[in-house]
C-alpha positions as CSV (number, residue, x, y, z in Angstrom):
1,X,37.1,15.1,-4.5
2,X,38.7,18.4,-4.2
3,X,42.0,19.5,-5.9
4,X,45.1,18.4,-4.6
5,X,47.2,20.1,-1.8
6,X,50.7,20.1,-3.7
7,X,53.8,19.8,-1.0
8,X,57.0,21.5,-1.2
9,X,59.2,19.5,1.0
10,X,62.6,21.5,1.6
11,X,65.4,19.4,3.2
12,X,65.8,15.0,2.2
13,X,67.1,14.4,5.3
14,X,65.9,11.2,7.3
15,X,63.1,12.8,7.9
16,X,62.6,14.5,4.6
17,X,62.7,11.2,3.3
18,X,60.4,9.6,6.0
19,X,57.6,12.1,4.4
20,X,58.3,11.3,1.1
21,X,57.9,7.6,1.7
22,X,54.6,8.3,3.4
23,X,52.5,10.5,0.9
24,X,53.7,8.0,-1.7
25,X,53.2,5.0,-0.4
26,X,50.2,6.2,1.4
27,X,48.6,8.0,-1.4
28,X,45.3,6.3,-1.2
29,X,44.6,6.2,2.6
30,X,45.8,9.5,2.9
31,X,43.1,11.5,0.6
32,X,40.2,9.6,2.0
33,X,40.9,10.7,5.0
34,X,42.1,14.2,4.1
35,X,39.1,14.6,1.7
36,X,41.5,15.6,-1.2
37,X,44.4,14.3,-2.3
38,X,48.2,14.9,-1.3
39,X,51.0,15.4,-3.9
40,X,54.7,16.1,-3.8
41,X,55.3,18.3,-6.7
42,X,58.9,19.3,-5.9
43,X,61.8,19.0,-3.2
44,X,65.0,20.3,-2.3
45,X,68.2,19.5,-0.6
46,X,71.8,20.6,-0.8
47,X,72.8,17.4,-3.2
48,X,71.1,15.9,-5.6
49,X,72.5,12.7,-6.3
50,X,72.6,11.5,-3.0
51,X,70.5,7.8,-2.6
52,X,67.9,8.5,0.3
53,X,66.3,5.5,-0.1
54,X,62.7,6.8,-2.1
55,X,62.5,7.8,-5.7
56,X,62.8,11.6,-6.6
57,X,62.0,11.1,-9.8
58,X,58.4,12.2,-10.2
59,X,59.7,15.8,-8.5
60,X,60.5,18.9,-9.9
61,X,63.9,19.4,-8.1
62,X,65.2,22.9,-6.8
63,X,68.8,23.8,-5.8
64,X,67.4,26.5,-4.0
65,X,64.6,26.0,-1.5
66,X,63.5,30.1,-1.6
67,X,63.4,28.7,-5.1
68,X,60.6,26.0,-4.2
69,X,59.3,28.1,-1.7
70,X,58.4,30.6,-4.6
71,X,57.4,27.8,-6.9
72,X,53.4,28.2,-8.8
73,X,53.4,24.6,-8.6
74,X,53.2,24.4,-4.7
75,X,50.5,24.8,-2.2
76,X,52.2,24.2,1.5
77,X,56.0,24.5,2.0
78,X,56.9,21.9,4.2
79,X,60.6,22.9,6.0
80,X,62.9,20.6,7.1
81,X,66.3,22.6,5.9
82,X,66.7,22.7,10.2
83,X,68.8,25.2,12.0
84,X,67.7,28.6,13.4
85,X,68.6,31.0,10.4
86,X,70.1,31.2,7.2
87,X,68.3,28.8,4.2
88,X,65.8,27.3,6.7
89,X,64.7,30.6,7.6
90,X,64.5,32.3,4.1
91,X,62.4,29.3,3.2
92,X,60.2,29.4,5.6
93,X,60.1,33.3,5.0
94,X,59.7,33.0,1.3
95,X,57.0,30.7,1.5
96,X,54.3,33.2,3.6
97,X,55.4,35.9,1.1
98,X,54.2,33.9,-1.5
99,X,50.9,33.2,0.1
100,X,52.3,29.4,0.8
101,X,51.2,27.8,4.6
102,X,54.1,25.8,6.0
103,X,55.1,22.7,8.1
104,X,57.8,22.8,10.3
105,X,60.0,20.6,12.1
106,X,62.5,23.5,13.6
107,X,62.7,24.1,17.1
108,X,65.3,26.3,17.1
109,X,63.9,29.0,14.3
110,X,60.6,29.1,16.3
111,X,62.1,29.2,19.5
112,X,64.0,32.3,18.5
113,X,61.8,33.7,15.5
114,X,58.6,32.4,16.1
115,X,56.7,35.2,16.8
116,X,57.5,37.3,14.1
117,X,57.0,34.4,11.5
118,X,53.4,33.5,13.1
119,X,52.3,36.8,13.0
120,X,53.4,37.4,9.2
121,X,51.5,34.0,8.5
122,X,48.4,34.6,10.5
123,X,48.4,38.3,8.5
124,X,48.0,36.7,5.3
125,X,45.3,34.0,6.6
126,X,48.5,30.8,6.2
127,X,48.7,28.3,8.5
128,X,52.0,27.7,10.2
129,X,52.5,24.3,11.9
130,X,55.1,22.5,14.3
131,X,53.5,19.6,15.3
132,X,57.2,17.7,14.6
133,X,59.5,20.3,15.9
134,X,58.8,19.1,19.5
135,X,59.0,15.6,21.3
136,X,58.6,14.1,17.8
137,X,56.1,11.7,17.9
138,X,53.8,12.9,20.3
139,X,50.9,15.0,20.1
140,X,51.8,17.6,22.1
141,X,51.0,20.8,20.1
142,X,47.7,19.5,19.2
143,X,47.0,18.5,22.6
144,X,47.1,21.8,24.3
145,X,46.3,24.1,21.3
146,X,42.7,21.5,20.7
147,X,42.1,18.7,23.4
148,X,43.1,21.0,26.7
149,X,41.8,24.4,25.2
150,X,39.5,24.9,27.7
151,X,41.5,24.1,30.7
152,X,43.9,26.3,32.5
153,X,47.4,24.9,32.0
154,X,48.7,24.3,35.8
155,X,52.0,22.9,34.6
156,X,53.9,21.6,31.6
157,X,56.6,18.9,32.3
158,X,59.0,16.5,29.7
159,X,61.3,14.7,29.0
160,X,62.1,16.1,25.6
161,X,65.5,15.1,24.6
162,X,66.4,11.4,24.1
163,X,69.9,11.7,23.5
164,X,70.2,12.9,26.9
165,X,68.0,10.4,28.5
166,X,69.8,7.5,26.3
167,X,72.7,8.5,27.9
168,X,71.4,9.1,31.9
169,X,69.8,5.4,31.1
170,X,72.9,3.6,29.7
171,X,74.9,5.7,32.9
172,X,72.5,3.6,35.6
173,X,72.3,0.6,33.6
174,X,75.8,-0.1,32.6
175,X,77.5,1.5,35.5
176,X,79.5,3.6,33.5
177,X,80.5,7.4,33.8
178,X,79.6,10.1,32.2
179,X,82.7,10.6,29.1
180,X,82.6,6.9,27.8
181,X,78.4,7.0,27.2
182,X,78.7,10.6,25.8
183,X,81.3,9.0,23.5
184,X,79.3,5.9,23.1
185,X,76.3,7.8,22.0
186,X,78.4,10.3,19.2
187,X,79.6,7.1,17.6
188,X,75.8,5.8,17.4
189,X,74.6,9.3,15.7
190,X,72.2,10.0,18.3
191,X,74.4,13.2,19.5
192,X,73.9,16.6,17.0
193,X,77.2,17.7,15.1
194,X,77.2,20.8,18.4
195,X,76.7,18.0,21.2
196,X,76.0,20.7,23.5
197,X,72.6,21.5,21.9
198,X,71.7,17.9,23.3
199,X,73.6,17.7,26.8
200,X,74.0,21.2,27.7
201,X,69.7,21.2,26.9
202,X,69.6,23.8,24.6
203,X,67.8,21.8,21.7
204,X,64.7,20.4,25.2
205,X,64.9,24.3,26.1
206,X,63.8,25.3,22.7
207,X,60.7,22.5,23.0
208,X,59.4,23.7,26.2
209,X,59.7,27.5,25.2
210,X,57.7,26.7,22.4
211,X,54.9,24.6,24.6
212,X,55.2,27.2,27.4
213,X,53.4,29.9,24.5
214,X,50.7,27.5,23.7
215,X,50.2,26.7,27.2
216,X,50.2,29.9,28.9
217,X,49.5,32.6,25.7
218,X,52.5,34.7,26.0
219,X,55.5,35.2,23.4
220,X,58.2,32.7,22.8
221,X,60.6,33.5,25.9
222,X,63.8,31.3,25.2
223,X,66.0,33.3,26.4
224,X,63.8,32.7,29.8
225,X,64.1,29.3,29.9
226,X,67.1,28.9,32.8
227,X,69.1,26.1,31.1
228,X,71.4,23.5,33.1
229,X,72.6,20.7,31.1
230,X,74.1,16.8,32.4
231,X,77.1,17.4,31.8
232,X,78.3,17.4,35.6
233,X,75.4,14.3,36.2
234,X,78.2,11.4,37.7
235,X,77.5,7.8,38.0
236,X,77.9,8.8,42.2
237,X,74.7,10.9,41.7
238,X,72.9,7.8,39.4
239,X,73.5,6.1,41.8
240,X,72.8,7.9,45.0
241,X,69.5,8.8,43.3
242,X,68.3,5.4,43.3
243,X,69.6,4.6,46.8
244,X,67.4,6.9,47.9
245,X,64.4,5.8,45.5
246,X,64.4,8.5,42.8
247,X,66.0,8.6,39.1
248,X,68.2,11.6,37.4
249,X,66.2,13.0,34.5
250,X,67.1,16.1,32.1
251,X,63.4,17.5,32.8
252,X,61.8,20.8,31.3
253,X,59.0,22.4,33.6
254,X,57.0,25.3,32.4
255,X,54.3,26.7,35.0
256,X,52.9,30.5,36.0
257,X,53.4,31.9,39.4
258,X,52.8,34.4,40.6
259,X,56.3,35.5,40.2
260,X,55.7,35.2,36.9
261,X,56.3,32.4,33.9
262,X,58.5,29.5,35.2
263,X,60.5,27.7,32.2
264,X,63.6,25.5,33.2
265,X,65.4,22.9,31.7
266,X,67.9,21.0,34.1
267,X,68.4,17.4,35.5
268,X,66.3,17.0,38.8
269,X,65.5,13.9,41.0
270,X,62.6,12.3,40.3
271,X,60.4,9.6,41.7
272,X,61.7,6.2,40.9
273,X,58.0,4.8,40.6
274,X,57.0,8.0,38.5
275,X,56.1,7.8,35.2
276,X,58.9,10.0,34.4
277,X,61.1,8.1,36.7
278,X,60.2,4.8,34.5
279,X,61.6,6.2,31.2
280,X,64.1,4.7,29.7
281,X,66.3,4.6,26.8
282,X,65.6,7.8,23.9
283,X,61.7,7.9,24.4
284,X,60.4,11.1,25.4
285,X,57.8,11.9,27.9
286,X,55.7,15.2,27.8
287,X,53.4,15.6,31.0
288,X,50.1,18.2,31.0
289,X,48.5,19.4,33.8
290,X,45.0,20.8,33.6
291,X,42.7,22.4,36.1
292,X,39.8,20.3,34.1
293,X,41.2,17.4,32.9
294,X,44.1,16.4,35.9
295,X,47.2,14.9,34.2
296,X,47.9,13.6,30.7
297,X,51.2,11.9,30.4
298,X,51.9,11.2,26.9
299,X,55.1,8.9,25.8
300,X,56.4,7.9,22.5
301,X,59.6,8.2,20.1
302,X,61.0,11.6,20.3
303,X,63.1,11.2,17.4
304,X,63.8,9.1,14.2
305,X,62.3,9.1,10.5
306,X,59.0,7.2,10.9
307,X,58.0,9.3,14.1
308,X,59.1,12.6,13.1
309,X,57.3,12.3,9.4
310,X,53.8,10.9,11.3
311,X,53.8,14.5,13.1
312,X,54.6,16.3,9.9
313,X,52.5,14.5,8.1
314,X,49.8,15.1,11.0
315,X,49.7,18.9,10.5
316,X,49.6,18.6,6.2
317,X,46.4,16.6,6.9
318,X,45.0,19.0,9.4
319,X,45.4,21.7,6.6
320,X,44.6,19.9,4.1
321,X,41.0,18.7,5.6
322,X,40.3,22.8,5.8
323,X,41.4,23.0,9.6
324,X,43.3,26.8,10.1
325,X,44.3,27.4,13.1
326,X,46.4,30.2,14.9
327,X,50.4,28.8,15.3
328,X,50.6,29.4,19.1
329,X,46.7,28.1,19.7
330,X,45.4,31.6,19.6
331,X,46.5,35.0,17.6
332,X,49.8,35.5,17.6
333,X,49.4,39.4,17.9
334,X,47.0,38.8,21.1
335,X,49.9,36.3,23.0
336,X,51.5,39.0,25.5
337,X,55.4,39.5,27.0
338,X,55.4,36.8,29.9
339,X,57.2,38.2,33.3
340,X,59.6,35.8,33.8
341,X,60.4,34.2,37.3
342,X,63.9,33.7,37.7
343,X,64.0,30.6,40.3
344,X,61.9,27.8,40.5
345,X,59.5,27.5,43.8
346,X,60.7,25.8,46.7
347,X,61.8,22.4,46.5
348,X,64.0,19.6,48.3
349,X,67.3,19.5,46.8
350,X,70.1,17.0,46.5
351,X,73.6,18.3,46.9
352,X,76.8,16.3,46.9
353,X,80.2,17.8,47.7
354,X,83.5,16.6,48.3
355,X,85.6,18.5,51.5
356,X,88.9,18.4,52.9
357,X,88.9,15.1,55.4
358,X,89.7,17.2,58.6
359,X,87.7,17.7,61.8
360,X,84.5,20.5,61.6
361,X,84.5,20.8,57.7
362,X,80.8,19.3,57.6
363,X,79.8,21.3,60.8
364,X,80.5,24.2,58.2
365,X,78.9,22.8,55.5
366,X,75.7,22.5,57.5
367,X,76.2,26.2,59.2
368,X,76.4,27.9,56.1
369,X,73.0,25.8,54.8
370,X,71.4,26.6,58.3
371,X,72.4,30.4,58.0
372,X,71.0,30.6,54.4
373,X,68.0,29.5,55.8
374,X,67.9,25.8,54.6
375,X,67.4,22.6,56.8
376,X,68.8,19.6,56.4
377,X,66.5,16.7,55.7
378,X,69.0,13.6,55.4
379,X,73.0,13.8,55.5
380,X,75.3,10.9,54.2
381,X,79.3,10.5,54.0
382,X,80.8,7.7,52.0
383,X,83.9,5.8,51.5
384,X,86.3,7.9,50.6
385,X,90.4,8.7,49.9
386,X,92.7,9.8,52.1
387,X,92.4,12.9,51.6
388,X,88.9,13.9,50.5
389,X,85.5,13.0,52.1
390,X,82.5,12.6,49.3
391,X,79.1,14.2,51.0
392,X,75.8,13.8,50.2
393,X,72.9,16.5,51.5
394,X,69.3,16.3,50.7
395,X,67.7,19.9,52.2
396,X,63.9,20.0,53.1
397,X,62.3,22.6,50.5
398,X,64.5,25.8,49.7
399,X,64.4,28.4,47.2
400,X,67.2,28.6,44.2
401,X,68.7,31.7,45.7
402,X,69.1,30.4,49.4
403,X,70.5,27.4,48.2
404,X,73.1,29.3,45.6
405,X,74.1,31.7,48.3
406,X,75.2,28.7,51.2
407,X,77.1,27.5,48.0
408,X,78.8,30.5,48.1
409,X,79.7,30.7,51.4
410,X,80.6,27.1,51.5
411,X,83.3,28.3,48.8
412,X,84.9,30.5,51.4
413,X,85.1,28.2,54.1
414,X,88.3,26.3,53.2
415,X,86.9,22.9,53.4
416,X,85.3,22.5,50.0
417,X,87.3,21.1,47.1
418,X,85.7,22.1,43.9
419,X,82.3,23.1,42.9
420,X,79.0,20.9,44.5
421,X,77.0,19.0,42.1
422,X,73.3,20.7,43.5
423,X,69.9,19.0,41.4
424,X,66.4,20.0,42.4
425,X,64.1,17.2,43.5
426,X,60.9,17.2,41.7
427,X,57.3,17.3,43.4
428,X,55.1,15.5,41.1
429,X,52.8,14.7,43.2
């Protein structure tokens, strides 16, 4: 058998620990299949006598993870410090300077300095991996950079943040707003210490940026990903969305036009009977479109230790068995500057608005949608106060900028009272 690949692992978090538990417990399994065997030599975290639940013992232990990037003693740095600077980055940094390849489980530092850190890698002939830093669980990476090479990516769609769909779920199921489930799911953990990386969809923005590259060979664009969080979903929209047959999703599409590279992360409407439509609780869904293959929908744990540790571990074994491959599925110097399209295509939308309860405010609701060029498919008033009269408008397909401009005239009309709730309706078929 060949010599040993000796880990690094920088950062005992959950799922520091998760890997830990693996490649010891697993010791056996894991170098027949690898052809070689796989060894912890040291680790890293911020405190040392914390209990994590696995013995550090057999480790060399490093204050400093530079320090164990550095270390003679390791052959593949595997980062999970987290964050998108600072240690995390130095580490990972550190490591390809000293000829080290690296596992990843950082969204964020790819999203935002993944192109320079693939291209030092790939200079030196290191691998740099990320199977784990998106949808957890799921194969996605390796999916498009090996299964769907040879197709032409027609679309890439997911549900890639389970906090958020936790929390859209619980909203339908329960029946309750928006505040007491957010504040529900802090006190279960499932929110980040910045809550707004979850529900504003900054932390699913930096997943589909990341899977947009792969798919479409162009630099990591996250600052071309249009980003809408939930934080305005209402229980009113839940449940409007089912009366008319569909369910709210935070959903990421990536897809070329030819406008240019389409990346947005926002809640839309979805099919009630679509697979995405049928995902509940924290699970995440990523969806791959192929010119070749059709669709792949592929569901599983987005989060957690046991499914985040399977993908790390999934990219050590890859490198261990001999397997180097480029980070973004093909040179990093050859991916190209996408041209970014700033709207989606056309698409139904759902609006719902609240206007002054006097005669001819919807008449000029519907004028300003009709002089913006939109048509109304299906108009609904409900119950409402005194005062107020809650409307719900679902347009036949309309571009972003049509629709943003009626809202804006709407505004100066007089008989709108606050800001409409708009959410794009999803063709998926």
């Amino acid at each position: 058998m060949s010599d040993p690949v000796r880990l690094g692992i920088a950062g005992l978090g959950t799922v520091g620990a998760g890997v830990v538990k693996i490649v010891t417990k697993r010791a056996e399994t894991l170098a027949a299949r690898a052809g070689r065997p796989i060894q912890i030599t040291a680790v890293s975290a911020r405190t040392r006598d914390k209990d994590r639940g696995v013995d550090l013992s057999p480790f060399a232990w490093e204050d400093d993870p530079v320090a164990l990037a550095a270390r003679d003693d390791v052959d593949l740095v595997v980062e999970l410090v987290g964050g998108d600077s600072g240690p995390a980055k130095s580490t990972v940094e550190a490591a390809i300077a000293n000829g080290k390849d690296v596992v990843t489980a950082n969204k964020a530092l790819l999203a935002l300095h993944g192109q320079a850190l693939a291209e030092a890698a790939e200079a030196k002939g290191l691998c740099l991996r990320f199977e784990a830093a998106v949808a957890g669980g799921i194969p996605c990476v390796k999916a498009l950079t090996e299964g769907l090479a040879g197709n032409r990516i027609e679309r890439v769609m997911g549900v890639m943040n389970g906090t958020c769909n936790y929390i859209l779920t619980r909203m339908e199921d329960a029946g309750l707003p928006y505040d007491t489930v957010f504040a529900e799911a802090n006190a279960l953990g499932y929110l980040e210490a910045d809550p707004t990386l979850d529900v504003g969809g900054i932390d699913a923005g930096h997943k589909l940026a990341l899977l947009a590259s792969i798919a479409y060979g162009t630099r990591v664009d996250f600052e071309g990903v249009k980003l809408e969080g939930i934080e305005r979903v209402s229980i009113a929209d839940i449940r409007h969305a089912a009366d008319m047959g569909f369910k709210v999703k935070l959903l990421g599409v990536a897809q070329m036009t030819g406008r240019g590279l389409e990346a947005r992360m926002s809640p839309c409407l979805v099919p009630a009977s679509s697979p995405l439509g049928q995902l509940d609780g924290a699970t995440n869904m990523v969806v791959l479109e192929g010119d070749a293959v059709g669709r792949i929908v592929m569901r599983g744990a987005g989060a957690g230790e046991g499914p985040t540790a399977s993908a790390v571990l999934a990219d050590i074994m890859e490198i261990a068995r001999g397997t180097r491959l480029s980070t973004f599925g093909q040179p990093a110097s050859t991916l190209k500057a996408g041209t970014r399209a700033h709207s989606g295509g056309p698409s139904p939308y759902y609006l719902r608005m609240d206007l002054v309860d006097k005669p001819g405010a919807l008449a000029k609701i519907a004028s300003c949608l009709g002089d913006a060029g939109i048509s109304i498919d299906r108009m609904r008033q409900y119950d409402h106060p005194e005062s107020t009269a809650p409307v719900i408008v679902v347009t036949h397909k309309a571009g972003r900028p049509s629709l943003d401009a009626a809202i804006e005239a709407m505004a100066e009309t007089g008989v709108l009272i606050g800001e409409p709730v708009a959410l794009r309706i999803e063709q998926l078929d």
